[in-house]
C-alpha positions in Angstrom: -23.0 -27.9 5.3 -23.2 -31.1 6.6 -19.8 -32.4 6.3 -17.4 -32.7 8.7 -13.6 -30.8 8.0 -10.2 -31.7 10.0 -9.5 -28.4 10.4 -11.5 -25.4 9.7 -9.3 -21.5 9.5 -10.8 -18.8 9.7 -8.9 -15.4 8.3 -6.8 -15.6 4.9 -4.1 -13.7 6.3 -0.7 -15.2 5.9 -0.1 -17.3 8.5 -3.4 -19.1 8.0 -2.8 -19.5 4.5 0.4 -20.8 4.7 -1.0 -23.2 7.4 -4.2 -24.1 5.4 -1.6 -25.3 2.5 0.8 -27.6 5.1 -2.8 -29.2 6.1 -4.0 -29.7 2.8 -1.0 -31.2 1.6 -0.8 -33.3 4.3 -4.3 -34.7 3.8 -6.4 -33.0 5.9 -9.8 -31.8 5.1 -9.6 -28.2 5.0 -12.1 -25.8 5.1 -10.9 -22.0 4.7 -13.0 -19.2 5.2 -12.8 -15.0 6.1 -15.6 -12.3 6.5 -13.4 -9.9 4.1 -14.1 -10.4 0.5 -10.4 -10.0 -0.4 -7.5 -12.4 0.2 -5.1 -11.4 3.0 -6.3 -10.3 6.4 -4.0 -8.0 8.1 -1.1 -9.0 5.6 -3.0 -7.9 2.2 -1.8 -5.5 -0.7 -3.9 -2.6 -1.3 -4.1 -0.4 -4.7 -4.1 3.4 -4.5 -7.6 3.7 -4.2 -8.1 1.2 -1.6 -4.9 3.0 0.3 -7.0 6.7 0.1 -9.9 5.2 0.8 -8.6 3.2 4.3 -6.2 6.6 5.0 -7.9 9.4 3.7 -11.3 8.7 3.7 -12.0 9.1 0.0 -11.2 7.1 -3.5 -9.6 9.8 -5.0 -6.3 9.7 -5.0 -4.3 12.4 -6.9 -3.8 12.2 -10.6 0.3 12.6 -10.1 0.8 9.9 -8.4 -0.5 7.6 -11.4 -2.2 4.8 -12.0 -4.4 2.9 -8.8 -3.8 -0.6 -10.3 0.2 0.1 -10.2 0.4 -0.2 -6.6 0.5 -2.9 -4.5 1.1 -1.8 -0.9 1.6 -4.3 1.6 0.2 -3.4 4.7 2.5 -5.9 6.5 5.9 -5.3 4.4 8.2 -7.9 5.1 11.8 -9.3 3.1 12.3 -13.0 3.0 16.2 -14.1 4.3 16.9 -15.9 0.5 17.9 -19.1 2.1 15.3 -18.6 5.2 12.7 -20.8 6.8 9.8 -19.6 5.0 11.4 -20.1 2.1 12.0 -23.8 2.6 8.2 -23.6 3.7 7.5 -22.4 0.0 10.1 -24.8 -1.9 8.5 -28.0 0.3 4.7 -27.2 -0.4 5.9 -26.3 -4.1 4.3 -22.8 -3.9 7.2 -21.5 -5.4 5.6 -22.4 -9.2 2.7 -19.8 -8.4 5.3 -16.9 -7.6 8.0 -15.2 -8.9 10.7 -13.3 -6.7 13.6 -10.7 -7.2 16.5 -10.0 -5.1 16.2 -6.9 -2.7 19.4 -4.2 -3.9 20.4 -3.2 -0.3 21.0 -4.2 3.3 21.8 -1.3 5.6 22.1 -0.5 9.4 22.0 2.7 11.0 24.9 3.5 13.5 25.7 6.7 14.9 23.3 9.3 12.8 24.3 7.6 9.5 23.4 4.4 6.8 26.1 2.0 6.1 25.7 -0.8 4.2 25.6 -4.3 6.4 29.4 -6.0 6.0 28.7 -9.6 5.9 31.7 -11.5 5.4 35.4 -10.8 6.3 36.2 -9.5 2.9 33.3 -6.8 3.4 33.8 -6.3 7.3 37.8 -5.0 5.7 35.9 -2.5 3.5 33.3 -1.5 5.8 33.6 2.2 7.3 31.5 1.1 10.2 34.6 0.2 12.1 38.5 2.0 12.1 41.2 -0.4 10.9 41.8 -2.8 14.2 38.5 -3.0 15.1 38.3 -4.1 11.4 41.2 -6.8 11.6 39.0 -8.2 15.1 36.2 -8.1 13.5 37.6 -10.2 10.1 38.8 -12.6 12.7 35.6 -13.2 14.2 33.6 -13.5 10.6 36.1 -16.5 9.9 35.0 -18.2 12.7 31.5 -18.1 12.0 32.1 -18.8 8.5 34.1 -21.7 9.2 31.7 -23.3 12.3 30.1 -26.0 11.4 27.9 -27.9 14.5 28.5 -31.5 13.9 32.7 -30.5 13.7 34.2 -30.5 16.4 37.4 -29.1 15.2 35.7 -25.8 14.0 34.4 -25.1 17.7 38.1 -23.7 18.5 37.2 -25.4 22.2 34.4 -23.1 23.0 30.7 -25.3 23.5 28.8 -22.4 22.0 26.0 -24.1 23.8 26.5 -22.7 26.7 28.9 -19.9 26.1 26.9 -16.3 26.2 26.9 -14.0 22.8 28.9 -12.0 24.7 31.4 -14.1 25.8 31.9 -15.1 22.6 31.8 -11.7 21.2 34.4 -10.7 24.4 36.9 -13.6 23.1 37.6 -11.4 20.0 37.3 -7.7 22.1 35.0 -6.0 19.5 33.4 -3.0 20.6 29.6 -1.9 21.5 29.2 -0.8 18.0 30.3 -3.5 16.0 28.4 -5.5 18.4 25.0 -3.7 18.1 25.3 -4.1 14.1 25.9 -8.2 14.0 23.4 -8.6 16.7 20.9 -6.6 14.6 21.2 -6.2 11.1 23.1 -9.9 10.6 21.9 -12.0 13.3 18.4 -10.1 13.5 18.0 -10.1 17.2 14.8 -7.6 17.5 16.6 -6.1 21.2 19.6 -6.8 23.3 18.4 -10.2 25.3 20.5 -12.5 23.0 23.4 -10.8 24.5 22.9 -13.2 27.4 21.4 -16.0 25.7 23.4 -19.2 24.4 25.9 -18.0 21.1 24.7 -20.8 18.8 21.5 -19.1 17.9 23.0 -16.1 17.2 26.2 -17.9 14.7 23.3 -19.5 13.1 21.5 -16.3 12.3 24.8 -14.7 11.0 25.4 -17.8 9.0 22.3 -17.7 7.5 22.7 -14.1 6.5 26.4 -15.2 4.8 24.7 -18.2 3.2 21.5 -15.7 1.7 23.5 -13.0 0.9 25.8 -15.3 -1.8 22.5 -17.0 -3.1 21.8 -14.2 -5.8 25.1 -12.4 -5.2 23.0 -9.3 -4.9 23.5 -6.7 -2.0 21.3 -7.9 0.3 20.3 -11.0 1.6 16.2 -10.4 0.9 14.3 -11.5 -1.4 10.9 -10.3 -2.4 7.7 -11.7 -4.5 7.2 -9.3 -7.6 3.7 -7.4 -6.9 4.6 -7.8 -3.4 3.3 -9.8 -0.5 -0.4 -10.5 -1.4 0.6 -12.8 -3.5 1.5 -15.1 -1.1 -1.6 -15.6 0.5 -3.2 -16.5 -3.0 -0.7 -18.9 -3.6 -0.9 -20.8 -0.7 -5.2 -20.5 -1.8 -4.2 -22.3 -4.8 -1.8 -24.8 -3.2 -4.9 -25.6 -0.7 -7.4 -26.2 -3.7 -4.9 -28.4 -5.6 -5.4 -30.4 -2.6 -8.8 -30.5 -1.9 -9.1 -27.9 -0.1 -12.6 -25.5 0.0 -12.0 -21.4 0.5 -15.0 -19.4 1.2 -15.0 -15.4 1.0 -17.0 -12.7 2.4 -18.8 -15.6 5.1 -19.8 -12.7 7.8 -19.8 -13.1 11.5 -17.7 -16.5 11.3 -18.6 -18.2 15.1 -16.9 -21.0 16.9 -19.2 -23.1 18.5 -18.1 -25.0 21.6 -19.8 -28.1 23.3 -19.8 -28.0 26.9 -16.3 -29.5 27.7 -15.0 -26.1 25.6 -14.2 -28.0 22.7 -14.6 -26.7 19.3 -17.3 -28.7 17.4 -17.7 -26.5 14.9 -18.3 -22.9 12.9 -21.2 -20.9 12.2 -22.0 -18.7 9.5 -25.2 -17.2 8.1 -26.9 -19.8 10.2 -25.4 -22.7 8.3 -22.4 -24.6 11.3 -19.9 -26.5 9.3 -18.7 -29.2 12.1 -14.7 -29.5 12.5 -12.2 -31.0 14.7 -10.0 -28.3 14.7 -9.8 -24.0 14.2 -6.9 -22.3 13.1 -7.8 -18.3 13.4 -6.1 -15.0 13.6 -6.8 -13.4 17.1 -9.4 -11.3 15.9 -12.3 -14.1 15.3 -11.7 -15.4 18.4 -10.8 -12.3 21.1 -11.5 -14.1 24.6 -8.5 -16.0 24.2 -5.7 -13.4 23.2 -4.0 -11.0 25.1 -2.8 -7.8 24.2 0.8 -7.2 24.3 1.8 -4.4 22.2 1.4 -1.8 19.3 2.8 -1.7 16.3 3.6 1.9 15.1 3.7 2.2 11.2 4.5 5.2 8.4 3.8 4.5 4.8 5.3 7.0 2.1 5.0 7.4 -1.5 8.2 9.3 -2.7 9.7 10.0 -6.5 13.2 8.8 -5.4 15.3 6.1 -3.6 16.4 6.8 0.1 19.3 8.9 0.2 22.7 7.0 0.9 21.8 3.7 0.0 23.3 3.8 -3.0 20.3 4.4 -5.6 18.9 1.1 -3.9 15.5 0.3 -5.5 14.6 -2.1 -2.8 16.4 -2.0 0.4 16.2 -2.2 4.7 17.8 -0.5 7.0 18.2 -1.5 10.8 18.2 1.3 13.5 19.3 -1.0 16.3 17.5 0.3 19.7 20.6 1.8 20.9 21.2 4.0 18.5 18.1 5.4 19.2 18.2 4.8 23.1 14.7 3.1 23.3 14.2 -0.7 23.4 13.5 -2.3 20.6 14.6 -1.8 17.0 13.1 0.4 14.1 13.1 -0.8 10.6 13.0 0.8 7.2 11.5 -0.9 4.0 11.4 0.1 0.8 10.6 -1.1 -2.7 9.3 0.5 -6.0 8.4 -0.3 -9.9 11.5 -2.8 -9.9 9.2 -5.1 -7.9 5.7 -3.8 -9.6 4.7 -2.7 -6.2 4.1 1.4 -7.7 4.1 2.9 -11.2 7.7 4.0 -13.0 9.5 6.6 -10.8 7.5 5.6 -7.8 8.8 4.3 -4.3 7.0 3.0 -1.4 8.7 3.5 2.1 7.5 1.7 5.3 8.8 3.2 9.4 7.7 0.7 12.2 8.8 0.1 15.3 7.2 -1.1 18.7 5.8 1.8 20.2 6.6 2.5 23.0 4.9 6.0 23.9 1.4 7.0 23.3 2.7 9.2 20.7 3.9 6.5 17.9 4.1 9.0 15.2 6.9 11.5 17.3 8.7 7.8 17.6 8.8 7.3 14.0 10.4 10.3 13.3 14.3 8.9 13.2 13.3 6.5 10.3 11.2 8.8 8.3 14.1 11.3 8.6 16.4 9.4 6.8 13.6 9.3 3.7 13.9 12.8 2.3 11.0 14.6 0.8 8.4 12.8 0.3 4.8 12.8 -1.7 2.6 11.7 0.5 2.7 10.1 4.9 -0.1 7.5 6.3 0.6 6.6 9.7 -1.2 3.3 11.1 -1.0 1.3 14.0 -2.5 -1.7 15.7 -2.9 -3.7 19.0 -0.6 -6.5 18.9 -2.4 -9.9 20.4 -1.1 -13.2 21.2 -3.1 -16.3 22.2 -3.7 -17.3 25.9 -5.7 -20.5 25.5 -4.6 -24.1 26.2 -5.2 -25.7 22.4 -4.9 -29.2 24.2 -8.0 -28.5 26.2 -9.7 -26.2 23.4 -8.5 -27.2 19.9 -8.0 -23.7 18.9 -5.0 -22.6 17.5 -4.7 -19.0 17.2 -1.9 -17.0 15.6 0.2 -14.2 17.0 -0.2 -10.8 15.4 2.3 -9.8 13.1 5.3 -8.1 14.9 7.7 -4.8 13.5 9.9 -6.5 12.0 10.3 -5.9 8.2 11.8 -9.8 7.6 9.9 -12.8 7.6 12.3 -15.3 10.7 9.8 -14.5 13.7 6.4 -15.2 11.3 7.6 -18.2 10.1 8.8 -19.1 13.7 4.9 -18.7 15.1 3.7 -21.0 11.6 6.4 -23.6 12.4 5.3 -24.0 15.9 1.8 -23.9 15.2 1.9 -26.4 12.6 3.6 -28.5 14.8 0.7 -28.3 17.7 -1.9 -29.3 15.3 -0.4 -31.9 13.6 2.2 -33.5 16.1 5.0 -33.4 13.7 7.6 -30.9 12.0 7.4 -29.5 8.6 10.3 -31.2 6.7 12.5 -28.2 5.8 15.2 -30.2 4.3 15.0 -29.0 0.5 16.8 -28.2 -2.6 17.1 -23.9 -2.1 17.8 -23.9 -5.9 14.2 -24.8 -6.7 13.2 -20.8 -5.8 15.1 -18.4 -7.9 14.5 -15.0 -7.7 14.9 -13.1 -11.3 18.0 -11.3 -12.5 17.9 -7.6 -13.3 
């Protein structure tokens, strides 16, 4: 291995992939490796064997729940917002020709012991029996508004420089109440606690905006959209994007180490006693753990049921919200589930995900609201991990380490930490400016 590589990542999970194909694109010479011998990381898709085998011990599943090869359970399940960041990230590398993607049925929020589906305009926020009739009429009023904002027009700002004006001050100008509040801030806007409360309004209009602007893309019932065979085919597509571009991937390279010269600067990466010498690593915290600190755990149910979630309306695919209130704990929970509609499980077969932050050292008794609202089901793996994010100074070391993946079951905070890591390496900002109508996501 004696030739030198821009860049050299270490991990195929999906941030690094999604970085590896930016930097190939952009010219760099990229060299992509992981000790697994499977694409994916922390974000792969497992088959039923692979799922018994990781949860249960064993490869043998029972014969009921049908074929292995059916499923593909993501073991980070996460929505894309249809007109979202990531995305734009797929439409500008031109990833989108590698995938193909289908419109999530249902967008839900849980408010006071019951699912109702997310109102995201004012013609839905009239229907919505989330909120009696004035609230309803406040509520409409306040939808227009966001609808109608538009940054660079002054005369949509209705005087207010949303700048500097609080989310809620701006929420107080139109007198809604706690609950409508908690149900914008986290099923539309997706704030993951209540801190945007106090934070400038514009972020929060532009999250609600980008729900509106999702939700009409497909005219479906959510604003998600989803790869068919789920989320491990993302990683792999980004693989091929990288090797259109020059780029060389290497599987199953055990014990990958980062060598250092004496200043602390990476020169290079090690692995069965070949180094291949680099400018650059991009890693997942777990090949390089002296510069990541823990800061949390990610508490996780997976279920296998034969049927939808109850009150979502027969929803094939769908998520539902349970803001932190609701449950008095501090941060949110999320439910995810999709079935055969997005070849993720055989016919007749759905695939539920709980997680939340935990926040006890009991994250299964946590989990408990969100599997509640499942109804029987076949079979319950519970998981968890450490969440890490990087301490190191990637002037000084020229490593450039991802965060772990958070609880969130949409893609805005991953994309965020991609976006921001892209930019440290390379100095510049991914161009996001693209034509949305290049990914479309299948009709039923």
């Amino acid at each position: 291995m004696d030739e030198e590589y821009d860049v050299i990542v270490l991990g195929t999970g999906l941030k690094e992939c999604i970085l590896s194909g930016l930097l190939s694109v952009d010219g760099l010479k990229v060299l992509h490796m992981d000790r697994n011998d499977y694409y994916g990381g922390e974000s792969s898709s497992l088959n039923l064997i692979q799922l018994w085998k990781r949860f249960r011990g064993d490869d043998k599943p029972p014969a009921h729940l049908g074929s292995s090869r059916d499923y593909n359970v993501d073991m980070i399940p996460k929505f894309m917002m249809a007109n979202g960041t990531l995305v734009r990230v797929l439409i500008h590398t031109d990833v989108t020709k590698y995938l193909s993607f289908k419109a999530v049925d249902g967008s839900y929020v849980y408010n006071k012991g019951k699912i109702h589906k997310v109102p995201a305009t004012d013609m839905e926020a009239l229907k919505s029996p989330l909120m009696g009739l004035f609230e309803k009429r406040r509520a409409r009023k306040f939808f227009i508004f966001v609808q109608d904002y538009d940054e660079s027009n002054p005369k949509t700002h209705e005087g207010m420089d949303l700048t500097r004006l609080t989310t809620k001050e701006l929420i107080a100008k139109y007198g809604l109440d706690d609950n409508t509040i908690d149900f914008i801030g986290h099923a539309l806007a997706l704030q993951r606690d209540d801190r945007y409360l106090d934070q400038p309004a514009l972020d929060t209009v532009k999250r609600m905006k980008l729900y509106a602007e999702s939700l009409a893309r497909f005219q479906g019932g959510s604003p998600y959209i989803y790869p068919l065979y789920g989320l491990g085919e993302l990683p792999q597509a980004f693989a091929r994007l990288s090797a259109v571009y020059g780029g060389t991937y290497m599987l199953n390279k055990p014990e990958c180490k980062v060598e250092f010269d004496e200043e602390g600067k990476v020169v290079g990466v090690t692995s069965e006693g070949e180094t291949a010498r680099c400018k650059k690593v991009v890693c997942d915290p777990s090949y390089l753990p002296n510069k990541v600190r823990k800061v949390g755990k990610v508490a996780r149910a997976i279920a296998i049921m034969s049927h939808t979630i109850p009150n979502t309306n027969d929803s094939h695919s769908v998520q539902i919200i349970l803001p932190q209130k609701q449950l008095g704990r501090r941060s949110d929970m999320y439910v995810f589930c999709c079935s055969y509609s997005h070849n993720v499980a055989p016919r007749g077969k759905f695939i539920a995900f709980v997680t939340t932050e935990a926040e006890t050292d009991h994250p299964e008794a946590e989990l408990k609201p969100g599997i509640d609202l499942l109804g029987a089901v076949d079979e319950i793996f519970f998981d968890a991990y450490d969440r890490y994010e990087p301490v190191n100074e990637p002037t000084l070391d020229n490593c450039f380490i991802s965060m772990s993946y958070d609880a969130t079951t949409h893609f805005e905070s991953t994309v965020i930490d991609v976006l921001n890591m892209y930019t440290m390496i390379t100095g510049k900002a991914v161009d996001l400016s693209v034509d949305l109508s290049a990914a479309s996501a299948a009709e039923e």
